[in-house]
Backbone as JSON Lines, residues from 0, in Angstrom:
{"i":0,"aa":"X","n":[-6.73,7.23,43.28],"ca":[-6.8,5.91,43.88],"c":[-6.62,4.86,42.77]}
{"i":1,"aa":"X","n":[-5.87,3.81,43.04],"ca":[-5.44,2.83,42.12],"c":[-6.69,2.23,42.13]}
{"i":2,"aa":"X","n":[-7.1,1.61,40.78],"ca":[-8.61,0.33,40.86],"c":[-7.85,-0.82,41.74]}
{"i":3,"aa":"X","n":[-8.81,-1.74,41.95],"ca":[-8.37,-2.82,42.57],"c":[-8.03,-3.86,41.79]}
{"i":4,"aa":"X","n":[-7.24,-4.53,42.15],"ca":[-6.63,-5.81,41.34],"c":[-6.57,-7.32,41.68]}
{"i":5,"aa":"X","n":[-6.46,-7.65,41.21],"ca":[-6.64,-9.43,41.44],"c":[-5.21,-10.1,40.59]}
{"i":6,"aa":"X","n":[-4.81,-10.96,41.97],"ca":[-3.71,-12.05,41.84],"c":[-3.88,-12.81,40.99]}
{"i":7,"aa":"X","n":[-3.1,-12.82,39.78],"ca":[-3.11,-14.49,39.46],"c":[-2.13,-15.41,39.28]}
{"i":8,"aa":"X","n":[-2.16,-16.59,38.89],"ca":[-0.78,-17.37,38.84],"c":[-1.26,-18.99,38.1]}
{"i":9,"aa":"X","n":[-0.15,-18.85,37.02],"ca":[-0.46,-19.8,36.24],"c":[0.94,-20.1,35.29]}
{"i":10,"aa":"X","n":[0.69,-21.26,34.78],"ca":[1.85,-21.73,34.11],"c":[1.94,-21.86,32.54]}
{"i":11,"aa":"X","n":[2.78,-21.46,31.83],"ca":[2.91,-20.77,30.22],"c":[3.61,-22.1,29.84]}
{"i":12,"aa":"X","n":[2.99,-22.74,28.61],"ca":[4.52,-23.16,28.02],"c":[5.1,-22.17,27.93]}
{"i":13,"aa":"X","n":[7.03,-23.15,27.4],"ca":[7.99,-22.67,27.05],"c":[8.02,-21.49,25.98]}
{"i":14,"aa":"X","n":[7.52,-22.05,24.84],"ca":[7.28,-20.98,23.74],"c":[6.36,-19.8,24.24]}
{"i":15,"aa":"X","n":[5.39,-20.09,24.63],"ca":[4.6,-18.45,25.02],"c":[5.53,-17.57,25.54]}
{"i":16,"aa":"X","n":[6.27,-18.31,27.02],"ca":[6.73,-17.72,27.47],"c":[7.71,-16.61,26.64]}
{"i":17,"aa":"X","n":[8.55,-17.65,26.31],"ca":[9.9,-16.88,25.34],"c":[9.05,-15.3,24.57]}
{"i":18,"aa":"X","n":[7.68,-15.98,24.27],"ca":[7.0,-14.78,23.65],"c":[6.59,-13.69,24.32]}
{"i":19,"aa":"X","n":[6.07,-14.25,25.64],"ca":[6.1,-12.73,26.18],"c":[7.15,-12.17,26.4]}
{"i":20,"aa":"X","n":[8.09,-12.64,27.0],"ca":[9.37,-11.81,27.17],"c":[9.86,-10.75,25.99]}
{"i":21,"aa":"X","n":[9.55,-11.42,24.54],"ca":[10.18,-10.97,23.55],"c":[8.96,-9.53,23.32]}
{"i":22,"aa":"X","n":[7.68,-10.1,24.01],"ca":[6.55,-8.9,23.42],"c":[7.02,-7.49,24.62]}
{"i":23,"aa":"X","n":[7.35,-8.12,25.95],"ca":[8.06,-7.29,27.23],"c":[8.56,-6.32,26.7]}
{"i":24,"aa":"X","n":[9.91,-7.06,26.32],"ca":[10.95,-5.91,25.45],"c":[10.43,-5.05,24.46]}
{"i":25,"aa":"X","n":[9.73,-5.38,23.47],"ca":[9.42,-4.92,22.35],"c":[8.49,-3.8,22.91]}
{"i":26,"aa":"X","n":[7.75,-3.18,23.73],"ca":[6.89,-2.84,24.27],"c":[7.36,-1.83,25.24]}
{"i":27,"aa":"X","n":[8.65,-2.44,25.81],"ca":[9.31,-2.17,27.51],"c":[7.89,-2.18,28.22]}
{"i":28,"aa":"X","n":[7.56,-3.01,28.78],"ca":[6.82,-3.3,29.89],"c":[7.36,-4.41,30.67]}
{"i":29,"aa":"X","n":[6.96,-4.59,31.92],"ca":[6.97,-5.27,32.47],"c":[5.96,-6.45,32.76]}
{"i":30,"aa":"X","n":[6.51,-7.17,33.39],"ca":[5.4,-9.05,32.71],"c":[4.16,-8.54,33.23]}
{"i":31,"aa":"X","n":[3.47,-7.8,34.28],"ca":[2.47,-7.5,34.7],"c":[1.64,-6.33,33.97]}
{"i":32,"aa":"X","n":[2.3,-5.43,33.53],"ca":[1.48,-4.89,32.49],"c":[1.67,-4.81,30.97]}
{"i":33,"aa":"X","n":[2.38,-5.95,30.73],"ca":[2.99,-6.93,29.67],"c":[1.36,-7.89,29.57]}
{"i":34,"aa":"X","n":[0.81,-8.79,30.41],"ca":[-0.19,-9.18,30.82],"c":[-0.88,-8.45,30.37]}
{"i":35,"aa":"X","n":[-1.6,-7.47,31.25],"ca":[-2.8,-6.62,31.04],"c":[-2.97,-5.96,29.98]}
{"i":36,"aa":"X","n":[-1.85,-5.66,29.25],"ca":[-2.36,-5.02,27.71],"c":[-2.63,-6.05,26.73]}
{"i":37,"aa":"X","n":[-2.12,-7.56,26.97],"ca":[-2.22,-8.41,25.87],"c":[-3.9,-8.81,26.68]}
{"i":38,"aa":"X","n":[-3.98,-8.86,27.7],"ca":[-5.71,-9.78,27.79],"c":[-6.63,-8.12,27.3]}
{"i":39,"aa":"X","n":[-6.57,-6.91,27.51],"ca":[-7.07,-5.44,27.17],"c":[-7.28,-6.23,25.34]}
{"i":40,"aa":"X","n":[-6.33,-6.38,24.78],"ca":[-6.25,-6.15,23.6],"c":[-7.38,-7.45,23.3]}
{"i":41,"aa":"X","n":[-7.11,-8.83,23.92],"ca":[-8.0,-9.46,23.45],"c":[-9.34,-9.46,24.21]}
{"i":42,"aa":"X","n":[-9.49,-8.64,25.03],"ca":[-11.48,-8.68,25.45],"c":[-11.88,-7.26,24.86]}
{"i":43,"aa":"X","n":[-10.81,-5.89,24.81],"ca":[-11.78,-5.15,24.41],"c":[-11.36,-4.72,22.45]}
{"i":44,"aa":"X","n":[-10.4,-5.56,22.04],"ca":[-9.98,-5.68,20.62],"c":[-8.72,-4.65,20.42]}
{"i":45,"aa":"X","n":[-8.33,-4.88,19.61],"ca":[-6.84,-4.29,19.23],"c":[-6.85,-2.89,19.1]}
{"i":46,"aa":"X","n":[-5.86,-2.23,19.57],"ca":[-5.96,-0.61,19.47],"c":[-5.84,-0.6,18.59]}
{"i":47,"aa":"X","n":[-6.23,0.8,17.76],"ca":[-6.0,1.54,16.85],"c":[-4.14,1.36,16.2]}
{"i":48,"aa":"X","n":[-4.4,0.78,14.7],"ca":[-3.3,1.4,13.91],"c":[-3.41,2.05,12.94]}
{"i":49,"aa":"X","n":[-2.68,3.11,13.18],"ca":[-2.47,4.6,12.04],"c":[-2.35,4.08,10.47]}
{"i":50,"aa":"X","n":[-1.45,2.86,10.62],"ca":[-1.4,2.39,8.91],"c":[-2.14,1.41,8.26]}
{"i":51,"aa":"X","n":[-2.63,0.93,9.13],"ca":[-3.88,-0.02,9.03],"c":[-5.02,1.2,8.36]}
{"i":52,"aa":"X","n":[-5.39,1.82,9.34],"ca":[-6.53,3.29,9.48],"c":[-6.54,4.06,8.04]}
{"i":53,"aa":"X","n":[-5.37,4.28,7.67],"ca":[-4.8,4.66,6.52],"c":[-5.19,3.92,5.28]}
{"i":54,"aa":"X","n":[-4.76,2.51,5.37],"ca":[-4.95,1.57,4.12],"c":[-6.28,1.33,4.0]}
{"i":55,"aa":"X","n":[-7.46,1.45,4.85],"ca":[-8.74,1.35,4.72],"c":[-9.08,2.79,4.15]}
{"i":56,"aa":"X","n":[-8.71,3.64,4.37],"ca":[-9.14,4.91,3.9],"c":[-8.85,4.97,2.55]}
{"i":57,"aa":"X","n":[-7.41,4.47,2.36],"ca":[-7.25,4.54,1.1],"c":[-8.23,3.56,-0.12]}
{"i":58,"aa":"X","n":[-8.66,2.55,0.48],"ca":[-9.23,1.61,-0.42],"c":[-10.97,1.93,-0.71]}
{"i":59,"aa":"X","n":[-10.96,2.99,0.96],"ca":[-12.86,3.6,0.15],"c":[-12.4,4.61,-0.72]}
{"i":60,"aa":"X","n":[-11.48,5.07,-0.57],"ca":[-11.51,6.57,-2.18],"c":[-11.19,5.22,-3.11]}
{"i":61,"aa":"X","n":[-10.67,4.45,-3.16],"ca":[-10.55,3.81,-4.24],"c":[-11.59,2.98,-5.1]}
{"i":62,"aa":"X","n":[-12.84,2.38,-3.99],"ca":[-13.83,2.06,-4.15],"c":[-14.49,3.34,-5.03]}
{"i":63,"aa":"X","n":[-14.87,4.61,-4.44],"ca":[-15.64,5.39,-4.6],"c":[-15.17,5.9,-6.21]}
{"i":64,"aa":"X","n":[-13.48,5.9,-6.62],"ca":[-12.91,6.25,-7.95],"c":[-13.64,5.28,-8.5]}
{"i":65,"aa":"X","n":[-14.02,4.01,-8.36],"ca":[-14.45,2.78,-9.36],"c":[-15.76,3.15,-9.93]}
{"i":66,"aa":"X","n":[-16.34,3.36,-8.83],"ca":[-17.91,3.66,-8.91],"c":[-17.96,4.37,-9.9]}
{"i":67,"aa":"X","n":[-17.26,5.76,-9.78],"ca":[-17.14,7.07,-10.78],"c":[-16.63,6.23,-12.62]}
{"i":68,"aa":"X","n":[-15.89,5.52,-12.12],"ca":[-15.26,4.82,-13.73],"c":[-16.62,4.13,-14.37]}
{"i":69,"aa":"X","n":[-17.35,2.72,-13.46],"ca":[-17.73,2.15,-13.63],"c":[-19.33,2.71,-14.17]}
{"i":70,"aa":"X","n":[-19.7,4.14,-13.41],"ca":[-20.45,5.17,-13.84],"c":[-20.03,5.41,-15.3]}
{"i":71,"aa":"X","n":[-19.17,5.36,-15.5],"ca":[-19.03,6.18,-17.05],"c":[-19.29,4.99,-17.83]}
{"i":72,"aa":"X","n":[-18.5,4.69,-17.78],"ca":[-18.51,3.08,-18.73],"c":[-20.02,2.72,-19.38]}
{"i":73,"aa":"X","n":[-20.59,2.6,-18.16],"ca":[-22.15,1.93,-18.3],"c":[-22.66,2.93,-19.49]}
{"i":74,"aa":"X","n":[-22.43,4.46,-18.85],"ca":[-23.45,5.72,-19.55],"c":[-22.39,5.96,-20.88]}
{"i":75,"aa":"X","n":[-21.61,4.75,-21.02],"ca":[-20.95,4.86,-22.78],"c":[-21.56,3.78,-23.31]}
{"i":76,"aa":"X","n":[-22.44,2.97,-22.6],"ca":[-23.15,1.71,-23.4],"c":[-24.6,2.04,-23.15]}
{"i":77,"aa":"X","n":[-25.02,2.8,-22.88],"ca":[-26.26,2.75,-22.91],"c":[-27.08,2.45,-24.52]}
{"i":78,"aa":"X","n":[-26.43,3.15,-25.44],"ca":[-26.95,2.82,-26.9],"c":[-28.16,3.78,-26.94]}
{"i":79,"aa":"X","n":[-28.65,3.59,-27.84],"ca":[-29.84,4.36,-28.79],"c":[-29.09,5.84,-28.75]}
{"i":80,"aa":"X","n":[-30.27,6.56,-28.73],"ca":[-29.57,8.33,-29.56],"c":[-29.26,9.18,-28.25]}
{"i":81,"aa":"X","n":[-28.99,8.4,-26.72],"ca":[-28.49,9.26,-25.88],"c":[-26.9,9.18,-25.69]}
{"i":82,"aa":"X","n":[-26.45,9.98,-26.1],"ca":[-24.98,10.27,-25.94],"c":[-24.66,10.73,-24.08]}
{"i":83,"aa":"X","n":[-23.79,10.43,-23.55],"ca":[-23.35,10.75,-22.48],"c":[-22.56,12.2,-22.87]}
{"i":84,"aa":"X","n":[-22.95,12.56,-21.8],"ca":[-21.8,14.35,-22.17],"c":[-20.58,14.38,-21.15]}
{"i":85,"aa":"X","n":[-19.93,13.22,-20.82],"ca":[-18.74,13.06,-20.46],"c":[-17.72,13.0,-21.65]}
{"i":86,"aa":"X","n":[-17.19,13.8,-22.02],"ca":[-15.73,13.58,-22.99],"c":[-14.85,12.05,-22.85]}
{"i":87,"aa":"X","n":[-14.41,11.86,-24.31],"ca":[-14.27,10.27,-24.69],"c":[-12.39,10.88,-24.69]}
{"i":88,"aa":"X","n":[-11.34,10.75,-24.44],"ca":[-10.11,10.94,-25.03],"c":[-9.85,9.96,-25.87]}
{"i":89,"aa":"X","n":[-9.3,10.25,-26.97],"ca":[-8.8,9.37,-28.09],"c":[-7.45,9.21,-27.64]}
{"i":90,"aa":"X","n":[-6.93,9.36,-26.95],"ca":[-5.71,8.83,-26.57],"c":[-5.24,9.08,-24.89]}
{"i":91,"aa":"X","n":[-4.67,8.35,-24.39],"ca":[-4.58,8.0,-22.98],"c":[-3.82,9.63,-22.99]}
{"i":92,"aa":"X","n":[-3.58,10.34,-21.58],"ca":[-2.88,11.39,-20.96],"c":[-1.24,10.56,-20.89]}
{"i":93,"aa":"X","n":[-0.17,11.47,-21.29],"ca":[0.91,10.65,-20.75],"c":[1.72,11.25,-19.56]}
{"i":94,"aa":"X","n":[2.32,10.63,-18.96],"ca":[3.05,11.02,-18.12],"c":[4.02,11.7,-18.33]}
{"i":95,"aa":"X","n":[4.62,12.54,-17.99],"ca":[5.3,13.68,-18.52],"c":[6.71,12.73,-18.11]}
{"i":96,"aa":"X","n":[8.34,13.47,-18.36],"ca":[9.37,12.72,-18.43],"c":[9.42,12.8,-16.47]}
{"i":97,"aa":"X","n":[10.25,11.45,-16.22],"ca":[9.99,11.13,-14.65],"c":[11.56,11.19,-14.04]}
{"i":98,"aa":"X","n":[12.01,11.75,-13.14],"ca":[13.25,11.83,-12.45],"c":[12.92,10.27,-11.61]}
{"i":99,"aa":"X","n":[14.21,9.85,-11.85],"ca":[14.76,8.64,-11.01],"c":[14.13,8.57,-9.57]}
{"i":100,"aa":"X","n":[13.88,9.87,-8.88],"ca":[13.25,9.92,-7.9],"c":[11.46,9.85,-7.89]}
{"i":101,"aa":"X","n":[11.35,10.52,-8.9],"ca":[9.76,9.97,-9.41],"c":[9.67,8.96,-10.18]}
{"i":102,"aa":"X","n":[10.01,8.42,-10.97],"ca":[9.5,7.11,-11.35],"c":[9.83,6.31,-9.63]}
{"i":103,"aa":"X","n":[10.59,5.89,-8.82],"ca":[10.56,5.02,-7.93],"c":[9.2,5.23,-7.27]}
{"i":104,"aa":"X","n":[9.12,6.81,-7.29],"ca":[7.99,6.59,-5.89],"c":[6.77,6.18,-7.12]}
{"i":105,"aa":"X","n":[6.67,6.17,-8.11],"ca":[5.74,5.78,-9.06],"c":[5.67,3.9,-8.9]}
{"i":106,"aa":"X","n":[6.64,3.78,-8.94],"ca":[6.71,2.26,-9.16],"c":[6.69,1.49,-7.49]}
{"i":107,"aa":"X","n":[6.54,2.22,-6.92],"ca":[6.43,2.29,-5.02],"c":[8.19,1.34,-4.51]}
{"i":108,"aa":"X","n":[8.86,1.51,-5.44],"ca":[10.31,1.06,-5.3],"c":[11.37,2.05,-4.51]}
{"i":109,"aa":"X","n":[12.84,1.72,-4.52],"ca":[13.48,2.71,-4.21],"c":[14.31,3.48,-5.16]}
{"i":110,"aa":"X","n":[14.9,4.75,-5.43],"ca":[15.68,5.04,-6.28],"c":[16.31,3.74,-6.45]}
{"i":111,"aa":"X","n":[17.17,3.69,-5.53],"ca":[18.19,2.5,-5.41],"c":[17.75,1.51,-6.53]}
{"i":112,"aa":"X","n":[16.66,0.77,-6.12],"ca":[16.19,-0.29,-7.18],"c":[16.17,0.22,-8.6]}
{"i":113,"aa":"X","n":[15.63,1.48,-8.77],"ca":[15.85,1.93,-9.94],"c":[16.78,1.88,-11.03]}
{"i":114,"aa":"X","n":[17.9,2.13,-9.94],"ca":[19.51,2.08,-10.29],"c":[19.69,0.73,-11.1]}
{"i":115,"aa":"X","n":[19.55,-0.17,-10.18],"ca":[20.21,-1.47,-9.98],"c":[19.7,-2.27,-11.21]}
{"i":116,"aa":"X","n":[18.07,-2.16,-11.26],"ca":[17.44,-2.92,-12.21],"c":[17.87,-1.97,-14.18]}
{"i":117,"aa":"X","n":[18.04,-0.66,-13.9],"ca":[18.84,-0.25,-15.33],"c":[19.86,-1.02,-15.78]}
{"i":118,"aa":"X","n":[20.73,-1.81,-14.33],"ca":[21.63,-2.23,-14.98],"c":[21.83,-3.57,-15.74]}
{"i":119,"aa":"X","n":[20.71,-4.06,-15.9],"ca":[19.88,-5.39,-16.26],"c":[19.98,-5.03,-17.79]}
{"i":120,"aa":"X","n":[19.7,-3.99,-18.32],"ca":[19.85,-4.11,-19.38],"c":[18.62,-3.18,-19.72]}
{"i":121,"aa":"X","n":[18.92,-2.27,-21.29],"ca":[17.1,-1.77,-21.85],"c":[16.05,-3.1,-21.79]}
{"i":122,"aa":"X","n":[16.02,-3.94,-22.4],"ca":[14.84,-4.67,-22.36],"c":[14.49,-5.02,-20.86]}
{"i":123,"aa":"X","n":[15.38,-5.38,-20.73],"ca":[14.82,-6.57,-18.94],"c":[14.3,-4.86,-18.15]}
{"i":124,"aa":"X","n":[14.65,-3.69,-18.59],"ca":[14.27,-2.69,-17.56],"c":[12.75,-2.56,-17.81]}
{"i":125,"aa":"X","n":[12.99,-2.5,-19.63],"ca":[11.4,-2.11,-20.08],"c":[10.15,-3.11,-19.13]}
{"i":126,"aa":"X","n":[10.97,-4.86,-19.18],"ca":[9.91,-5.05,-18.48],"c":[9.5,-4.9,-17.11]}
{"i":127,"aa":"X","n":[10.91,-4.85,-16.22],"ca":[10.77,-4.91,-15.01],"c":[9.69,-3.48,-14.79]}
{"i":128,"aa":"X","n":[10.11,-2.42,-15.6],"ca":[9.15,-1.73,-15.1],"c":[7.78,-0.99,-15.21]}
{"i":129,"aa":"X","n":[7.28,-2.26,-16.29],"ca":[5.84,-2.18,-16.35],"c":[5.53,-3.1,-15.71]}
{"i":130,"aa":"X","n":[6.27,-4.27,-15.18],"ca":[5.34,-5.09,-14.15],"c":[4.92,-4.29,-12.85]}
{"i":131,"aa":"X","n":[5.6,-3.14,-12.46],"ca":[5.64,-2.78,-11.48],"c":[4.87,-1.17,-11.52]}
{"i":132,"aa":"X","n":[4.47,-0.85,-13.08],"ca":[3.7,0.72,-12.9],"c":[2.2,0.27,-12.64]}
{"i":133,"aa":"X","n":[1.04,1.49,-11.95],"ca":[-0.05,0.84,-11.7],"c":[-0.61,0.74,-13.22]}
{"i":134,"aa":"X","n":[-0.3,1.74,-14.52],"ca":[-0.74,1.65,-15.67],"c":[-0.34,0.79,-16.48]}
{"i":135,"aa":"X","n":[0.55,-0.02,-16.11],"ca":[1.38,-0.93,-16.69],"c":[2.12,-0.46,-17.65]}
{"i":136,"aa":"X","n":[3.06,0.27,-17.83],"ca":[3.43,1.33,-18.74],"c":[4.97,0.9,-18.9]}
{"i":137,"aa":"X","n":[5.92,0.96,-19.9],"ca":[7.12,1.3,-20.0],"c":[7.66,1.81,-19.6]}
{"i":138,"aa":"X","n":[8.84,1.81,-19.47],"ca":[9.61,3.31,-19.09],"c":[11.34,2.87,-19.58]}
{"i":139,"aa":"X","n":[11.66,3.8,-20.15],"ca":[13.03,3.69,-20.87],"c":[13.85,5.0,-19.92]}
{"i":140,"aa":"X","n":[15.51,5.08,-20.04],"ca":[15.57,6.44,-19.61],"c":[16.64,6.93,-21.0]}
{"i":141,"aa":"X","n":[16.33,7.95,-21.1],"ca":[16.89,8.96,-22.33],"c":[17.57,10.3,-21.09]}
{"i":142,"aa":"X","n":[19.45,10.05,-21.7],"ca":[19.81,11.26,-20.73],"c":[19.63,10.76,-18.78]}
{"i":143,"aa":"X","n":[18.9,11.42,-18.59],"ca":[18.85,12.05,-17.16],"c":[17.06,11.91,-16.43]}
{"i":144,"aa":"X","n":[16.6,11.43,-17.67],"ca":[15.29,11.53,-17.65],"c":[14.11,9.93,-18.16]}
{"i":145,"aa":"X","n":[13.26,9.44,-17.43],"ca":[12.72,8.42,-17.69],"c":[11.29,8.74,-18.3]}
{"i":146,"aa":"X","n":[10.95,8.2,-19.77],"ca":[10.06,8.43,-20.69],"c":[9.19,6.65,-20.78]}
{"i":147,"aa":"X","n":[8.11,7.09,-21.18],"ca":[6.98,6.48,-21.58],"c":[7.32,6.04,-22.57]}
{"i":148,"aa":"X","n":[7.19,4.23,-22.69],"ca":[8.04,3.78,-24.08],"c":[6.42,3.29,-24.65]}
{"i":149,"aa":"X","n":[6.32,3.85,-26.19],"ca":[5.27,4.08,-27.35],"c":[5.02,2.12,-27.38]}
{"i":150,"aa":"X","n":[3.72,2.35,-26.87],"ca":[3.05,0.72,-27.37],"c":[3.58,0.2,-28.75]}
């Protein structure tokens, strides 16, 4: 059995209008349950998005990595004669040599861009692409292969 429903009738500006139509299509619905999902969305709040859902997930592991950093840090200043028994590296880990296809997804770019911005020149690459690593890092390419350019 269908629920029961209620008539209504009312007048849109111009612009809304144009907007629902355009939300109609975008949707394929029709103006009546074109309607009912846009008032759904605003009394009982916006459905679920997967990449939204995602980017929050990603930002509590990211929170929770800080904590873990921000944990160490502290228990390397504590001072007097307690040493932390977390290992100190004297020198950063490097990134091993990166295919055109890994440095992009490193730099969250496309190969393509990769391409394009080499052709800028060695320097303008060196910088373009430490503005864009999360370590802020260099990157030169030697051959076939993109290397970590020495501070």
């Amino acid at each position: 059995m269908t629920p029961p429903t209620k008539r209504i009738v009312g007048y849109l500006p111009v612009e809304y209008h144009n907007r629902l139509r355009q939300y109609m299509d975008e949707e394929n619905l029709g103006e009546s349950a074109a309607l009912v999902q846009i008032l759904r969305e605003f009394f009982d709040g916006r459905q679920q998005n997967p990449e939204l859902d995602a980017l929050k997930s990603e930002l509590v592991q990211l929170k929770q990595r800080m904590a873990v950093v921000e944990a160490v840090l502290s228990a390397g200043r504590g001072g007097g004669s307690r040493r932390s028994s977390m290992p100190v590296m004297s020198e950063p880990i490097k990134p091993k040599a990166l295919t055109t296809a890994e440095l992009a997804e490193r730099l969250k770019v496309t190969a393509q861009e990769v391409d394009e911005a080499l052709l800028q020149g060695v320097e303008d690459f060196k910088k373009w692409s430490r503005s864009r690593d999360p370590a802020l890092i260099r990157w030169e390419k030697r051959g076939e292969l993109f290397y970590q350019v020495e501070r």
